[in-house]
N, CA, C and O of each residue as an XYZ file, in Angstrom:
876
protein
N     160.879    123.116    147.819
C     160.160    122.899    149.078
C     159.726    121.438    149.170
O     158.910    120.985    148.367
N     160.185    120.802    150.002
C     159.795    119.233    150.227
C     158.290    118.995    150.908
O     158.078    119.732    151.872
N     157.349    118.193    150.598
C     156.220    118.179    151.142
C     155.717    118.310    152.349
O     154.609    118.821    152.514
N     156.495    117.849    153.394
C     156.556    118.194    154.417
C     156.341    119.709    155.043
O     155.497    120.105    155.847
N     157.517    120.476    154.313
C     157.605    122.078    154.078
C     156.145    122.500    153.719
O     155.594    123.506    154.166
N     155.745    121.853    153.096
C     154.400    122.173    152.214
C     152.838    121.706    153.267
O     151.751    122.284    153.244
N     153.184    120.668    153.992
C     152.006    120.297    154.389
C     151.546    121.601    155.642
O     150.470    122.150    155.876
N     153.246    121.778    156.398
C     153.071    122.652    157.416
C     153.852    124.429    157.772
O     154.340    125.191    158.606
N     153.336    124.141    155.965
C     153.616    125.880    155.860
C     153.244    126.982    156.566
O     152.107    126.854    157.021
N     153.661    127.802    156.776
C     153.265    129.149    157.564
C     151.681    129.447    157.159
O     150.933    129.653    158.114
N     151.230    129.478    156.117
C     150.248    130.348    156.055
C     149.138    129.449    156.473
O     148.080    129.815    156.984
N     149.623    127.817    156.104
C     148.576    126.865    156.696
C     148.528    126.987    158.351
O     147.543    126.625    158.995
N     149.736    127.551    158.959
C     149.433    127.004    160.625
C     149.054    128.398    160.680
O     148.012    128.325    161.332
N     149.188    129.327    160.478
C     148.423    130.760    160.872
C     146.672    130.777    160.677
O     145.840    131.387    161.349
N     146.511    130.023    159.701
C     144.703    129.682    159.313
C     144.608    129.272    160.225
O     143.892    129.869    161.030
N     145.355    127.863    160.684
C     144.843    126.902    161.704
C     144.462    128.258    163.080
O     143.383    128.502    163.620
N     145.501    128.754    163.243
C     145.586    129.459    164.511
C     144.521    130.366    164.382
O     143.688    130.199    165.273
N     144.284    131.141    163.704
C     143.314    131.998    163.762
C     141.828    131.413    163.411
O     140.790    132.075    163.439
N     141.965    129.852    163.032
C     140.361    129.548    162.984
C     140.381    129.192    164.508
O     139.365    129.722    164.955
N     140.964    128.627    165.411
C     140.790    128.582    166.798
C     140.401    129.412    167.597
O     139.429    129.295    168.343
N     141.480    130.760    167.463
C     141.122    131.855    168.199
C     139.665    132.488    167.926
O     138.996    133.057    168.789
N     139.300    132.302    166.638
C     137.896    133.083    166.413
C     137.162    131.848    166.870
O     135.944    131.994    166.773
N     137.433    131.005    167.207
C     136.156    129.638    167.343
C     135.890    129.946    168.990
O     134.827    130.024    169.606
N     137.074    130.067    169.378
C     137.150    130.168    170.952
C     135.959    131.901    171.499
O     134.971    132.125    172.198
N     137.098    132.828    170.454
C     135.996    134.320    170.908
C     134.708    133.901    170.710
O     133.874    134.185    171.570
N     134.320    133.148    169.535
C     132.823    132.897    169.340
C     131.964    132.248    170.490
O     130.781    132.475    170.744
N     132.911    131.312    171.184
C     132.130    130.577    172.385
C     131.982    131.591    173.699
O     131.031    131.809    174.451
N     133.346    132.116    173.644
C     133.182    132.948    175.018
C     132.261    134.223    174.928
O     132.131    135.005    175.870
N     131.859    134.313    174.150
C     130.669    135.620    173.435
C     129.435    134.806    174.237
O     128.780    135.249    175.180
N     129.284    133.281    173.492
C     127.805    133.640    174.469
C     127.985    133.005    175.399
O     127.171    132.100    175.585
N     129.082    133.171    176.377
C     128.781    132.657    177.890
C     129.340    134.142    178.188
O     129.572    133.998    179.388
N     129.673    135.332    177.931
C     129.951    136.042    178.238
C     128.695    137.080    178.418
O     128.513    137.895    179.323
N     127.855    136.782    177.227
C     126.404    136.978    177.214
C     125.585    137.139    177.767
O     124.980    138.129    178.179
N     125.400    135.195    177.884
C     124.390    134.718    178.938
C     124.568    135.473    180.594
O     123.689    136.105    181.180
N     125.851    135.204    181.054
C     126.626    135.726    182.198
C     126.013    137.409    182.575
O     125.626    137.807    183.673
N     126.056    137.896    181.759
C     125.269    139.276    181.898
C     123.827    139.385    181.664
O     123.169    140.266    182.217
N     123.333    138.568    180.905
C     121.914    138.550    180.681
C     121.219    137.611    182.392
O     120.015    137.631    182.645
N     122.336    136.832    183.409
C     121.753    136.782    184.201
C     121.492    134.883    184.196
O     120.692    134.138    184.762
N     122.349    134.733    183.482
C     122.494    132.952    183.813
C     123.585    132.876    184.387
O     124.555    133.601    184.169
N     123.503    131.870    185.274
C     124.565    131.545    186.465
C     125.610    130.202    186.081
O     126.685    129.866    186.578
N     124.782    129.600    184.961
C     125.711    128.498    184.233
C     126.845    128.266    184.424
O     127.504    127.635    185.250
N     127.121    129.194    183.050
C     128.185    129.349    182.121
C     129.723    129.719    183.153
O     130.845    129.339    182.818
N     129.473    130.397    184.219
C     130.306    130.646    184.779
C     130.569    129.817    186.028
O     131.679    130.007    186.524
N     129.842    129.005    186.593
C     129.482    128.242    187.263
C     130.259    126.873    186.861
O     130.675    126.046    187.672
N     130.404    126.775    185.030
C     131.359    125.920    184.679
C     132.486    126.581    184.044
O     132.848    126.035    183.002
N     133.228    127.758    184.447
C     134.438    127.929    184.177
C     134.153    128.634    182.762
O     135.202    129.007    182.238
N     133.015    128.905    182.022
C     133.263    129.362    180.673
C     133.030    130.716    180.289
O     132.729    131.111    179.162
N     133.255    131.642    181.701
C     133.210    133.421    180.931
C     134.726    133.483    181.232
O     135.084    133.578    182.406
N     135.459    133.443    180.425
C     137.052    133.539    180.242
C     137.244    133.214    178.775
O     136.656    132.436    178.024
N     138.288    134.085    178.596
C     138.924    133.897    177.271
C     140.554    132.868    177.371
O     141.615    132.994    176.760
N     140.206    132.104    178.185
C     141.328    130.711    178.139
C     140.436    129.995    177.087
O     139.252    129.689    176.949
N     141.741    129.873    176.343
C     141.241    128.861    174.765
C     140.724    127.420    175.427
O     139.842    126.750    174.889
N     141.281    127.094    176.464
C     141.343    125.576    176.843
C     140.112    125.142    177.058
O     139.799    123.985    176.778
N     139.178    126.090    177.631
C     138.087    125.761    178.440
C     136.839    125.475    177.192
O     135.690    125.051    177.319
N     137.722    125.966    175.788
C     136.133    126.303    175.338
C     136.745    125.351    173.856
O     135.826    125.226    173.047
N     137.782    124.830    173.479
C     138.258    124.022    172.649
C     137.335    122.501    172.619
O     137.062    121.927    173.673
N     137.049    122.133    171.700
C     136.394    120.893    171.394
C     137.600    120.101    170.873
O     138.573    120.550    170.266
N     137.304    118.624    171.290
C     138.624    117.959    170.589
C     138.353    117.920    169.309
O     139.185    118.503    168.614
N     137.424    117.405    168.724
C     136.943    116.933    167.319
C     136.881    118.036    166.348
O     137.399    118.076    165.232
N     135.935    119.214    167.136
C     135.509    120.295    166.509
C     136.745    121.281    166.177
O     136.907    121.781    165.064
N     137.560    121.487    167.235
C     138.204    123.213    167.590
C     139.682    122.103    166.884
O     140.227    122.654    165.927
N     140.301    120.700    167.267
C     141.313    120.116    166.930
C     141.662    119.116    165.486
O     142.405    119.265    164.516
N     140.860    118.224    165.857
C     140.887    117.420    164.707
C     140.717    117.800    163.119
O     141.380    117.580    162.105
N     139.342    118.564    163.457
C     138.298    118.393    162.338
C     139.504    119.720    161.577
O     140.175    119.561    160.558
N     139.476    120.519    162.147
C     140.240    121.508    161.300
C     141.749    121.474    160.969
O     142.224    122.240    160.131
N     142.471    120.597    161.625
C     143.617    119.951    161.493
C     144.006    119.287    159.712
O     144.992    119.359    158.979
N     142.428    118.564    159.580
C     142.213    117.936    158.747
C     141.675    118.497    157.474
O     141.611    117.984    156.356
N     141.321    119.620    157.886
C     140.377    120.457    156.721
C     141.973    121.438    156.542
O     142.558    120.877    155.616
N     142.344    121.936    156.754
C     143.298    122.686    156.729
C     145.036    122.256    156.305
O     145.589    122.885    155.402
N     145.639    121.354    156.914
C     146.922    120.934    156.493
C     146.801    119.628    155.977
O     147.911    119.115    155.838
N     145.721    118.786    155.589
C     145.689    117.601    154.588
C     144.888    117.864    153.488
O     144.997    117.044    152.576
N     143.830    119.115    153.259
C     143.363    119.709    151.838
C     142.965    118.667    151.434
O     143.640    117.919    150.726
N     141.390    118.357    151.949
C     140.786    117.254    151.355
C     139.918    117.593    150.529
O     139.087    116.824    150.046
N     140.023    118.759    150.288
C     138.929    119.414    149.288
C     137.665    120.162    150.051
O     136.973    121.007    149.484
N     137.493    119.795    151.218
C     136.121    120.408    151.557
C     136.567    121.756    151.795
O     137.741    122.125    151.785
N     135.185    122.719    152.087
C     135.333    123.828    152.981
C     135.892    123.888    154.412
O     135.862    122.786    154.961
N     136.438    124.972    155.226
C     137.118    124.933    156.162
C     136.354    124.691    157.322
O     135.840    125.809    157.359
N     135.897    124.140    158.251
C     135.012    123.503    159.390
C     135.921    123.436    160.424
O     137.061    122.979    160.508
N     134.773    124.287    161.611
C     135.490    123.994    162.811
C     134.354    124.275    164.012
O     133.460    125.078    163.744
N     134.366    123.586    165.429
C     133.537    124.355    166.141
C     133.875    124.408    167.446
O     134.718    123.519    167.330
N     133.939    124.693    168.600
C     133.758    125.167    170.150
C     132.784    124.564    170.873
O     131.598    124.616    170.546
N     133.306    123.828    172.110
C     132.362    123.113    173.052
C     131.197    124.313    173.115
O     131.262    125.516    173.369
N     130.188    123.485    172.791
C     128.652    124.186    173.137
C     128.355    125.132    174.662
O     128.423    124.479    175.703
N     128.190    125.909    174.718
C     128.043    126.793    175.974
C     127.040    126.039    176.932
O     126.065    125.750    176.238
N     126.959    125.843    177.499
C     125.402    125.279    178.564
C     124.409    126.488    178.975
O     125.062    127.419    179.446
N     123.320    126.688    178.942
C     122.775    127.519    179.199
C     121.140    126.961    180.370
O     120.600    125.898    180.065
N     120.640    127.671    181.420
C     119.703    127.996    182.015
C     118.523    128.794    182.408
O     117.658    128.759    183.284
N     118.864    129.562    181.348
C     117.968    130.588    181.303
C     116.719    130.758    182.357
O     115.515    130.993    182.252
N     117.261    130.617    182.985
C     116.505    130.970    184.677
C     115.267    132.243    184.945
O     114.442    132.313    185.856
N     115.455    132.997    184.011
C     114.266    134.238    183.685
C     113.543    133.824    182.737
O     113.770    133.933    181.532
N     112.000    132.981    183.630
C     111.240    132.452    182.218
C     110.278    133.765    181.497
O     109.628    133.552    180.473
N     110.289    135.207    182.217
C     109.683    136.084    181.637
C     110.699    136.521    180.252
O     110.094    137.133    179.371
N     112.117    136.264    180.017
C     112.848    136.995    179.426
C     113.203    135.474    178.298
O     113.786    135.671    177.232
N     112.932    134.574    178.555
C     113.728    132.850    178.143
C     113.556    133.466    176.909
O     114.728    133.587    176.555
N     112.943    133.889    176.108
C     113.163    133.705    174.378
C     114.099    134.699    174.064
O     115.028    134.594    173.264
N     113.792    135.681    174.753
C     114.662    137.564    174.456
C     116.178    137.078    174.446
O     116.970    137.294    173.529
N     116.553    136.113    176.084
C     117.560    136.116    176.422
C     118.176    134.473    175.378
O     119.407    134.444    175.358
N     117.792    133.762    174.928
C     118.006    133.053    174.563
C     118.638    133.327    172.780
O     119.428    132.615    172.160
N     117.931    134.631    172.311
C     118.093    134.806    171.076
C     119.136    135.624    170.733
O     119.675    135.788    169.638
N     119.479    136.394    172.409
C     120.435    137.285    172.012
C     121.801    136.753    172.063
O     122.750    136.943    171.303
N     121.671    135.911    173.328
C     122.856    134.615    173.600
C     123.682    134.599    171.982
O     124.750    134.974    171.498
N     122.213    133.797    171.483
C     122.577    133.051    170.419
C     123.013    133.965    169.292
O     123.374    133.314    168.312
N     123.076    135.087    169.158
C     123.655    136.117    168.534
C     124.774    136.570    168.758
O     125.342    137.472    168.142
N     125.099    136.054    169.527
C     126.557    137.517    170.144
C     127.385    135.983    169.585
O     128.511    136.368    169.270
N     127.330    134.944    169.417
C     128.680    134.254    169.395
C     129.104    134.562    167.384
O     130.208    134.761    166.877
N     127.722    134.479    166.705
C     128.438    135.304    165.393
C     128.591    136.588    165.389
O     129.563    136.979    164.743
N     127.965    137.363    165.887
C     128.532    139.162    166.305
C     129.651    139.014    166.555
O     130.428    139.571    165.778
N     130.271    138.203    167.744
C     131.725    138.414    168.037
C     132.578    138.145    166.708
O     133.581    138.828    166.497
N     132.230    137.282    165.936
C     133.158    136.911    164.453
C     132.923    138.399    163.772
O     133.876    139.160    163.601
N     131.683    138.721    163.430
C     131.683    140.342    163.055
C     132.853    141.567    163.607
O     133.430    142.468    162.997
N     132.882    141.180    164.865
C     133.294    142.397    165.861
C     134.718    142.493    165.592
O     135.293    143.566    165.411
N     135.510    140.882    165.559
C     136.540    140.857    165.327
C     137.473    140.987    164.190
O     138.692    141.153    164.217
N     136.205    140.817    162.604
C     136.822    141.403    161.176
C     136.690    142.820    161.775
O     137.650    143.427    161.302
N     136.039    143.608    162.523
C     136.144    144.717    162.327
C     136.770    145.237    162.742
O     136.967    146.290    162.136
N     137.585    145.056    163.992
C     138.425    145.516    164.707
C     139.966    145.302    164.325
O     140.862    146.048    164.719
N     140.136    144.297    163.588
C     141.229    144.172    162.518
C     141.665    144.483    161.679
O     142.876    144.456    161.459
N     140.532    145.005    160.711
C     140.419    145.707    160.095
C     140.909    147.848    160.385
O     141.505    148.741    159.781
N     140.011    147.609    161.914
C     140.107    149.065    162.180
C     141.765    149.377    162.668
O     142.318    150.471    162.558
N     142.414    148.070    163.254
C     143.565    148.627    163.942
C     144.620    148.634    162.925
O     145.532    149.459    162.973
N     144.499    147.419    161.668
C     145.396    147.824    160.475
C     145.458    148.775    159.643
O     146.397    148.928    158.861
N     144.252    149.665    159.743
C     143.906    150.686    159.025
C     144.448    151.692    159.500
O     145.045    152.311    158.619
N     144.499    152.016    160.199
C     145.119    152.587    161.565
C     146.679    152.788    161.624
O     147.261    153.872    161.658
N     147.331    151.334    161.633
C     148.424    151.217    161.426
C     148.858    151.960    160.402
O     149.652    152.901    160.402
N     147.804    151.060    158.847
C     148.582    151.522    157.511
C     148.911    153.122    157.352
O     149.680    153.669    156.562
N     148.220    153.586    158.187
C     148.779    155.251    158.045
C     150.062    156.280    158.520
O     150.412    157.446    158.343
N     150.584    154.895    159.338
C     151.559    155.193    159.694
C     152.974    154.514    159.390
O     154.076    155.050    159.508
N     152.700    153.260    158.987
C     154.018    152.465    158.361
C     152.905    151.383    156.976
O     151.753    150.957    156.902
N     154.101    151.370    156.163
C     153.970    150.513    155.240
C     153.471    149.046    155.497
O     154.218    148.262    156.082
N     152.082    148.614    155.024
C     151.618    146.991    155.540
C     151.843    146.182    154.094
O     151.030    146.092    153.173
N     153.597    145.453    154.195
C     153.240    144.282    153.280
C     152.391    143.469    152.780
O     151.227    143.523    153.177
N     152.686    142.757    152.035
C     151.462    141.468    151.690
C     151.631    140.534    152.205
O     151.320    139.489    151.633
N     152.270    140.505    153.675
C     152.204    139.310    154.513
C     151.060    140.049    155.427
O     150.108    139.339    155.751
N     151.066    141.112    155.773
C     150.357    141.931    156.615
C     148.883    142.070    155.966
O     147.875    141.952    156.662
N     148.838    142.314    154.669
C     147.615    142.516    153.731
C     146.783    140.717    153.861
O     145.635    140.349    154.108
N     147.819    140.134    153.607
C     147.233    138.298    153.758
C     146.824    138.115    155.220
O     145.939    137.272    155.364
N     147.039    138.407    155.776
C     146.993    137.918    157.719
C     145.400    139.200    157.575
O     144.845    138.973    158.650
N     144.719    140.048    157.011
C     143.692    140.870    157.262
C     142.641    140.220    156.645
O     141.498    140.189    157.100
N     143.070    139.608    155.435
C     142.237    139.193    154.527
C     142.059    137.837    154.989
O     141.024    137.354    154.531
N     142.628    137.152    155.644
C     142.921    135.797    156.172
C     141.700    135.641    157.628
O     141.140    134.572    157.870
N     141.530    136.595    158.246
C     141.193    136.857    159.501
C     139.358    137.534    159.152
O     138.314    137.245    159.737
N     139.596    138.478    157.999
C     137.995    139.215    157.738
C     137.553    138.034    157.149
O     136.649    137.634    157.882
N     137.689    137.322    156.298
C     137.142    136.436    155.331
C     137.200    135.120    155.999
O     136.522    134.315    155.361
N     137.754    134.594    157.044
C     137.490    133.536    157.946
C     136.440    133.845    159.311
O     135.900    132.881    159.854
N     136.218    135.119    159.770
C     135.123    135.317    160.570
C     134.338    135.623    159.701
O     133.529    134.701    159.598
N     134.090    136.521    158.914
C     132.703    136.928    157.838
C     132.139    134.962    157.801
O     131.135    134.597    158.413
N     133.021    133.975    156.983
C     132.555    132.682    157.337
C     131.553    132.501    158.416
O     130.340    132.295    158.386
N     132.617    132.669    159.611
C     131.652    131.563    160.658
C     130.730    132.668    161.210
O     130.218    132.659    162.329
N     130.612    133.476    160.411
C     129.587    134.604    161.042
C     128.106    133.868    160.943
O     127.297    133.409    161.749
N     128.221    134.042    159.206
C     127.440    133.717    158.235
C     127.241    131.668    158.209
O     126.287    131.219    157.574
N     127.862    131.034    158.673
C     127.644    129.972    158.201
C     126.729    129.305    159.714
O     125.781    128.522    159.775
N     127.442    129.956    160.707
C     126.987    129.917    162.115
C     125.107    130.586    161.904
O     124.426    130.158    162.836
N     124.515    131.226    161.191
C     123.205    132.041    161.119
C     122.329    130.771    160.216
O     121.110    130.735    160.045
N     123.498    129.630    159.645
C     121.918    128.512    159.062
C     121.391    127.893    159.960
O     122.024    127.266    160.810
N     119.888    127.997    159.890
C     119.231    127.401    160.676
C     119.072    126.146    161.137
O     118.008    125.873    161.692
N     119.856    125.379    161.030
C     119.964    123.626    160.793
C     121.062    123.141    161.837
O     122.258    123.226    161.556
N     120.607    122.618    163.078
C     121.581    122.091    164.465
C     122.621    121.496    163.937
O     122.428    120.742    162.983
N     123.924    121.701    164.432
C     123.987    122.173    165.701
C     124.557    123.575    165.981
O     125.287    123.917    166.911
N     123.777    124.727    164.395
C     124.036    125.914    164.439
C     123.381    126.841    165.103
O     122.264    126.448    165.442
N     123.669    128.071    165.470
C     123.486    128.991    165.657
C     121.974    129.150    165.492
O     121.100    129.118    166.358
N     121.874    129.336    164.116
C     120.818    129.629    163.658
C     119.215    128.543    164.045
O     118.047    128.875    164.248
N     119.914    127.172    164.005
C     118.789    126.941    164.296
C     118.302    127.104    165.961
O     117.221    126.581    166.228
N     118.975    127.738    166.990
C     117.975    128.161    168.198
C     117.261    129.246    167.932
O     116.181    129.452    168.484
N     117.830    130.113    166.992
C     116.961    131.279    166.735
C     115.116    131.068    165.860
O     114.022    131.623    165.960
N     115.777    129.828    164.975
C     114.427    128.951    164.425
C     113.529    128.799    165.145
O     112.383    129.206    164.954
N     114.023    128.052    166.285
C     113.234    127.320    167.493
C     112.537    128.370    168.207
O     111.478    128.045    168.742
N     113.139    130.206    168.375
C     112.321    130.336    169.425
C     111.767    131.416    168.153
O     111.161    132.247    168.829
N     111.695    131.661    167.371
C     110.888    132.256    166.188
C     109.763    131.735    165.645
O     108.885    132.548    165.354
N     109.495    130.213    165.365
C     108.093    129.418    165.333
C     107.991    128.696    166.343
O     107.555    127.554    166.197
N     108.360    129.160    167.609
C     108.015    128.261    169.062
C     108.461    126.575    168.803
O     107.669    125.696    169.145
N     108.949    126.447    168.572
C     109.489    124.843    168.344
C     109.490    124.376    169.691
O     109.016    125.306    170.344
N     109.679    123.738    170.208
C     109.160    122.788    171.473
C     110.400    122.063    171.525
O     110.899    121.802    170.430
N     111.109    121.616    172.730
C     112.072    121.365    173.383
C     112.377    119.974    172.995
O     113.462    119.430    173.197
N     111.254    119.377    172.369
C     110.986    117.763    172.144
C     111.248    117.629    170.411
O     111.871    116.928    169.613
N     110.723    118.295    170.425
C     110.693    118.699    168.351
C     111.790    118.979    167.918
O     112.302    118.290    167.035
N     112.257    119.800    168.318
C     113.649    120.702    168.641
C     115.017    119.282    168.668
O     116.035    119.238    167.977
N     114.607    118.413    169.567
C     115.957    117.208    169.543
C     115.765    116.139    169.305
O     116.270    115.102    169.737
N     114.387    116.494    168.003
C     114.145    115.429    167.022
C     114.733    116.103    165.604
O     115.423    115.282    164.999
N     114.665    116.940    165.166
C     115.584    118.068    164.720
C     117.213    118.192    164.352
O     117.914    118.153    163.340
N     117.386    118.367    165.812
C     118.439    118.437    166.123
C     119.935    116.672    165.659
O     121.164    116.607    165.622
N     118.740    115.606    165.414
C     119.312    114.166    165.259
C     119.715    113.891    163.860
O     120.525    113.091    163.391
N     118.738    114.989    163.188
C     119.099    115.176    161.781
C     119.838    116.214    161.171
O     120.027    116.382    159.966
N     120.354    117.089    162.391
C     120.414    118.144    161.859
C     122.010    117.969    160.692
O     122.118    118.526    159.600
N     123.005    117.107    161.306
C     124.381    116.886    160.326
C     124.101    116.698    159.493
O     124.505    117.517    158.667
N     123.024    115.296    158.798
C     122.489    114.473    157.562
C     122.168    116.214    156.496
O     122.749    116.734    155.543
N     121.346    116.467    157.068
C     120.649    118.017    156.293
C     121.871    119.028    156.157
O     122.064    119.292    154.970
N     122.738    119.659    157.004
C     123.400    120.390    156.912
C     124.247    119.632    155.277
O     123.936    120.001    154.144
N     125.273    118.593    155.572
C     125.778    118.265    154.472
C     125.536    117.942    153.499
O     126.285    117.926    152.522
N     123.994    117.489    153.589
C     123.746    117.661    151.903
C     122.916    119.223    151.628
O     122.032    119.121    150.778
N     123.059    120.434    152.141
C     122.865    121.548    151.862
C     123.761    121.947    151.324
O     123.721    122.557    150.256
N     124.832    121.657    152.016
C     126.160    122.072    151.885
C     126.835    121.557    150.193
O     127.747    122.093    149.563
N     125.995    120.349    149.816
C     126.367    120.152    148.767
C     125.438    120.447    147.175
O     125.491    119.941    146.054
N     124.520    121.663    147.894
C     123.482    121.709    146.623
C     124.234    122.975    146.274
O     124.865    123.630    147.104
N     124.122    123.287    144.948
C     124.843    123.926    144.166
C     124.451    125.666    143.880
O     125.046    126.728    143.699
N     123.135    125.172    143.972
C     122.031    126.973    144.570
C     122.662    127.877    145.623
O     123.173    128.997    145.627
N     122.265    126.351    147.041
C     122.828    127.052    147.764
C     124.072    127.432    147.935
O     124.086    128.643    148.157
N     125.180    126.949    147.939
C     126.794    127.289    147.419
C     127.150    128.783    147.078
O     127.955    129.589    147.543
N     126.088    128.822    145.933
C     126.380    129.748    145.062
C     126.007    131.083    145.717
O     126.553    132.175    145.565
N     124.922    130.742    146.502
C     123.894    131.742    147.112
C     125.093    132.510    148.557
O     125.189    133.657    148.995
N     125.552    131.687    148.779
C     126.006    131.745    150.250
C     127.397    132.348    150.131
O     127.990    132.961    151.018
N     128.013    131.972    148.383
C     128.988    132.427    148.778
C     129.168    134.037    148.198
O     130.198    134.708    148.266
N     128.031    134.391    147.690
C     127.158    135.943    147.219
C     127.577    136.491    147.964
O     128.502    137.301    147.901
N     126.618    135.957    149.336
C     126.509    137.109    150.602
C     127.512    137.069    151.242
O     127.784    138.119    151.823
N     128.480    135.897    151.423
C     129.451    136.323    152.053
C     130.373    137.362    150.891
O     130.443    138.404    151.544
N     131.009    137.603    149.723
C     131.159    138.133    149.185
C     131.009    139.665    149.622
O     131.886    140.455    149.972
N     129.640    139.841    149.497
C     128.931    140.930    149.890
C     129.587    141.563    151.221
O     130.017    142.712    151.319
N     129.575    140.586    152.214
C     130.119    141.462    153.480
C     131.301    141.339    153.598
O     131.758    142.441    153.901
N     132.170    140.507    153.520
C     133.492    140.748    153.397
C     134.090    142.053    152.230
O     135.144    142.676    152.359
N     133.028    142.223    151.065
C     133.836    143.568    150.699
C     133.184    144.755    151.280
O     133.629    145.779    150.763
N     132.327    144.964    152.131
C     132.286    145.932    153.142
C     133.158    146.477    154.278
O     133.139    147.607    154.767
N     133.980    145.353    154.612
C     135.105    145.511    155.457
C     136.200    145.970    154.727
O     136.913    146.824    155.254
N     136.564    145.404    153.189
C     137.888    145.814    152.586
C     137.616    147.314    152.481
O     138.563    147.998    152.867
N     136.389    148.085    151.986
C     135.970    149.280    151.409
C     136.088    149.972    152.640
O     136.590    151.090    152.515
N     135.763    149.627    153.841
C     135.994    150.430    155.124
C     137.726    150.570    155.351
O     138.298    151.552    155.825
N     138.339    149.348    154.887
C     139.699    149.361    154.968
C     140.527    150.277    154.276
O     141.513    150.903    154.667
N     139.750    150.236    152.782
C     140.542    151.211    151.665
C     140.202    152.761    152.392
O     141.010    153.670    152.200
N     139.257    152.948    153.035
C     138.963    154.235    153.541
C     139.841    154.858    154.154
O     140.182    156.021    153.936
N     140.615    153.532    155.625
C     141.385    154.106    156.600
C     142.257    154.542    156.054
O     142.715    155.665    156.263
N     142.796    153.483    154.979
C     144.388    153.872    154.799
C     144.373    154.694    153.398
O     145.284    154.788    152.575
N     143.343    155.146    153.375
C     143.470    156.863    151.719
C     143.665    156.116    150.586
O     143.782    156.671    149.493
């Protein structure tokens, strides 16, 4: 196999592809969300649709994982989705609706190991699933279980930290003083060795909840 062969192997452009598609479901989750919870935004700019285009970041959804993925620079796999815009226009509901938003875009990474899980399981009972078929499940549960879980740290420009913000009332001002540091902090979290270890426990943990539901379907 000549390097070339090697840089843009199958199993590397199938990662690539399926870290997109889950980056994309993850975005359209919370404008799909918000959209029902009663913000006029999100749709207002084109983003309750599942067109990849609308919700692709160049840096985030293209580059960055381009680079993490078929040049193997050693890091972990990173990727992210233009930020949703939100208005939350119901100031009786702003924290309720704001927290749930901010939930459904890692739920959807949940929703989708599970449903992959459920339809191969499904399958396996009826025809034989190779280990190209077994790799593409394990490829797909263990890359959303990721951005489920990595999307829930509290530290901008994640997930987790809006849920921070409206859990000790953080203030809109505090919040995108925060938010300026939030890369500096994330990567050197990312490089303490506790946490590493800690993080990659729990993901552990839930990704073999999905295989054990898997071994179930198929006997």
């Amino acid at each position: 196999m000549t390097w070339g062969e090697d840089l843009f192997s199958l199993e590397k452009i199938l990662l690539y592809f399926i870290l997109v598609v889950s980056i994309c479901i993850h975005e359209w989750a919370h404008a799909f969300s918000a959209d029902k919870l009663g913000d006029p935004l999100p749709r207002s700019q084109g983003r309750v649709t599942l067109d990849p285009l609308v919700h692709l970041d160049l840096l985030g959804s293209i580059i960055i994982p381009f680079i993490m993925i078929f040049l193997s620079p050693g890091f972990a796999i990173l990727g992210w989705g233009k930020p949703v815009q939100l208005s939350l226009p119901n100031h009786k509901t702003k924290t309720r609706d704001d927290i749930l938003i901010t939930l459904a875009g890692p739920a959807s990474n949940l929703l989708l190991a599970f449903l992959t899980v459920l339809a191969f399981g499904l399958v396996g009972n009826i025809i034989f699933l190779n280990e190209s078929f077994l790799q593409l499940i394990a490829t797909v549960v263990n890359l959303n279980c990721l951005l489920f879980l990595f999307n829930l740290i509290p530290i901008p420009p994640l997930d987790g930290s809006h849920i921070l913000k409206r859990v000790v009332g953080m203030s809109d001002i505090t919040f995108i003083k925060f938010s300026r540091f939030g890369i500096f902090l994330l990567l050197i979290l990312l490089n303490v060795n506790y946490f590493t270890t800690f993080f990659y426990q729990v993901l552990s943990g839930i990704t073999s909840h999905f295989y054990d539901f898997f071994a179930i379907l198929i006997g």
